[in-house]
C-alpha positions as CSV (number, residue, x, y, z in Angstrom):
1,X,34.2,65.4,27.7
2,X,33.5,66.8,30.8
3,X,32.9,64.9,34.3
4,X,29.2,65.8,34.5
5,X,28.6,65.3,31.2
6,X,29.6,62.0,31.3
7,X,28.1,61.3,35.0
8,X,25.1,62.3,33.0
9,X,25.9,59.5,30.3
10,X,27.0,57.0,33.2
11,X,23.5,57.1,34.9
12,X,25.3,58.7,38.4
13,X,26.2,62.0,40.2
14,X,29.0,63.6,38.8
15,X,30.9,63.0,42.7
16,X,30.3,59.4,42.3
17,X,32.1,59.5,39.0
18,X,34.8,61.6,40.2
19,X,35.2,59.8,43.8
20,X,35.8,56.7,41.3
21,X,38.4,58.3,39.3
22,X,39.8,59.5,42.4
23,X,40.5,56.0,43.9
24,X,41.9,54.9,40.6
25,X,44.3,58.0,39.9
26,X,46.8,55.8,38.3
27,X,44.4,55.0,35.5
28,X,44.3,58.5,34.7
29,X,47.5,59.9,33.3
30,X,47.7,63.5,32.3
31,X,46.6,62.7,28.5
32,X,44.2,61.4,29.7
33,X,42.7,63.4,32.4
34,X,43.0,67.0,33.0
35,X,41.2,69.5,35.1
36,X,39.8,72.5,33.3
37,X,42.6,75.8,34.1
38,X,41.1,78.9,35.9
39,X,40.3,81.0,32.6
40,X,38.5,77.6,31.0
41,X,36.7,77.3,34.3
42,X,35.4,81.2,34.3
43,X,34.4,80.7,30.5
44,X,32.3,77.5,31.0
45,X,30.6,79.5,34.7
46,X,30.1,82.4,32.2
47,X,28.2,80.0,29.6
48,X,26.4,77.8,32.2
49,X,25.8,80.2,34.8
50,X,27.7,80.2,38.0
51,X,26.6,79.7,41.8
52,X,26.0,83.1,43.9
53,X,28.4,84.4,46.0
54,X,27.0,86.8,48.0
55,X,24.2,89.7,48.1
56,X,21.5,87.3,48.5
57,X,20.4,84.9,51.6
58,X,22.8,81.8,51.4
59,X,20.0,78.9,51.8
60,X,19.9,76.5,54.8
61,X,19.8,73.2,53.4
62,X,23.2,71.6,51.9
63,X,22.4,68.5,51.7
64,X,21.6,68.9,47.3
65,X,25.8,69.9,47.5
66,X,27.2,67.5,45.1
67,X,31.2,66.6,45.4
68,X,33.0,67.4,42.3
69,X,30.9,70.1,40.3
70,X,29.3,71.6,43.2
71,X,25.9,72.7,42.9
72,X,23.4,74.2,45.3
73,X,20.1,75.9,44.9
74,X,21.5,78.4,43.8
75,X,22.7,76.5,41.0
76,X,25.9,76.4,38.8
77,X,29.5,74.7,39.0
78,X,31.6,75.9,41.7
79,X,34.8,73.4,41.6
80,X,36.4,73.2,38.3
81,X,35.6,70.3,36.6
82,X,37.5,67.2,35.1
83,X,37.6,66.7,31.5
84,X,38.2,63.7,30.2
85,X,40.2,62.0,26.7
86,X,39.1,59.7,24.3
87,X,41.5,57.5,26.3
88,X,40.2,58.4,29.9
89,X,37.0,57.6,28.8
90,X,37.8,54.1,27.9
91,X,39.7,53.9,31.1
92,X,36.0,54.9,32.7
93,X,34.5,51.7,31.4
94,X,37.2,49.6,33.9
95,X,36.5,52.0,36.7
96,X,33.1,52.2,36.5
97,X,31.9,48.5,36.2
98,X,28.2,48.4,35.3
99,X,26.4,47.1,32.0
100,X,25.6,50.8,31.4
101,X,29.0,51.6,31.5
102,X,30.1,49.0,29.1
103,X,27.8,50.5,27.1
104,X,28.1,53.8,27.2
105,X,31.7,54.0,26.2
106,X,31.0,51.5,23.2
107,X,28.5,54.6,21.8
108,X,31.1,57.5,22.7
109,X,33.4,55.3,21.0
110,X,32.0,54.5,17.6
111,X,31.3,58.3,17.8
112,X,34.9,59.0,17.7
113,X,35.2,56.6,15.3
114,X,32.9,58.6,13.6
115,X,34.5,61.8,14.5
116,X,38.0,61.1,12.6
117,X,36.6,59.5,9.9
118,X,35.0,62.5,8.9
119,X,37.7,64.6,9.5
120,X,40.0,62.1,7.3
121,X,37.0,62.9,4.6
122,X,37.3,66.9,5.4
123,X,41.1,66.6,4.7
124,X,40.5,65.1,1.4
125,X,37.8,67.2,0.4
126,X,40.1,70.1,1.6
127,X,43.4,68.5,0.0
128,X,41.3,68.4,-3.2
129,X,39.8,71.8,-3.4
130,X,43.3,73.3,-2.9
131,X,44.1,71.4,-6.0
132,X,41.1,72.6,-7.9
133,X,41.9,76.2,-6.6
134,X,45.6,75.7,-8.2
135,X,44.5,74.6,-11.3
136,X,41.9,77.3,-11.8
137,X,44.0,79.9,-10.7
138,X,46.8,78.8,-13.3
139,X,44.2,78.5,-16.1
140,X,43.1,82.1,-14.9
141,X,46.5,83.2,-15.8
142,X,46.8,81.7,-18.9
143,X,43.2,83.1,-20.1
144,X,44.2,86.7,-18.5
145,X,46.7,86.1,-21.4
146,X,44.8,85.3,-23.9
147,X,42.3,88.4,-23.5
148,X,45.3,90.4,-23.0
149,X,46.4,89.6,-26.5
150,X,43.3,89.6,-27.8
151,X,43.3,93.3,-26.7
152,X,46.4,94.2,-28.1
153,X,45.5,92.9,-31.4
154,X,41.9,94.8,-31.3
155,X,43.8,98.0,-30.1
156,X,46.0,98.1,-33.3
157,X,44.9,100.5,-35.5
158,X,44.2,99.4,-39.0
159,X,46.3,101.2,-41.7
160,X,44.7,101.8,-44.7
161,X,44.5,99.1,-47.1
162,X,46.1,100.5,-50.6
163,X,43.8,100.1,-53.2
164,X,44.5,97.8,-56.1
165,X,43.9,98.4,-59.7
166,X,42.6,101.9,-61.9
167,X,42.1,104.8,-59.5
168,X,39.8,107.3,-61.5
């Protein structure tokens, strides 16, 4: 998840959250913690719009600036943002230590709870089709078999059955 998503979540600016994380660093290892590469960053400004760089009259009041994912009246994110693990999330809860907090990270995690147990259920779904897909395709096979006998048996001609008995 990203930082302002879950500043949103947390109840606080996006800087506060990250000026958190950023005094507890340690808390934070790379699998847990990341911050978005250059391409990622250019996608999500292309998706959410991106502040102006030019053309236009810059405005005079700053003071709406906000540390981490920058925004300004002219709106969008101009520092690329964190994104957080499952794991960095829970390391959230010790770092940011209000009853919201708590429980907010007790939601996001039942909802990954959630999350793999309904990938588990897509794998066996998926494990099983496959299954079903082998079985029918054998059974396709066999029955291609049967009507190509079936074919070869209506295709042979007849030969004239001799006829028994007095023939005037």
């Amino acid at each position: 998840m990203l930082d302002k998503d879950l500043a949103s979540l947390y109840g606080v600016s996006t800087g506060h959250l990250n000026q958190a994380v950023s005094r507890n660093l340690s808390r934070f290892p790379e699998d847990f913690m990341f911050q978005l590469s250059d391409q990622e960053f250019k996608n999500l400004m292309f998706h959410f719009g991106t502040s102006s760089g030019g053309g236009m009259r810059r405005p005079k009041v700053t003071a709406n600036l906000i540390s981490q994912n920058v925004t300004s009246n002219w709106g969008g994110t101009r520092k690329k943002p964190r994104a957080f693990t499952e794991h960095g999330i829970l390391s959230l809860s010790s770092v940011l230590q209000s009853q919201r907090a708590i429980q907010v990270n007790i939601a996001i995690m039942r909802a990954f709870v959630q999350l793999r147990q309904m990938i588990a259920h897509h794998k066996e779904f998926a494990i099983k089709l496959t299954e079903l897909e082998q079985r029918i395709e054998k059974h396709d096979h066999e029955i291609c078999e049967i009507f190509a006998y079936l074919r070869k048996i209506l295709s042979t001609e007849e030969k004239p059955k001799r006829q028994i008995g007095f023939h005037p």
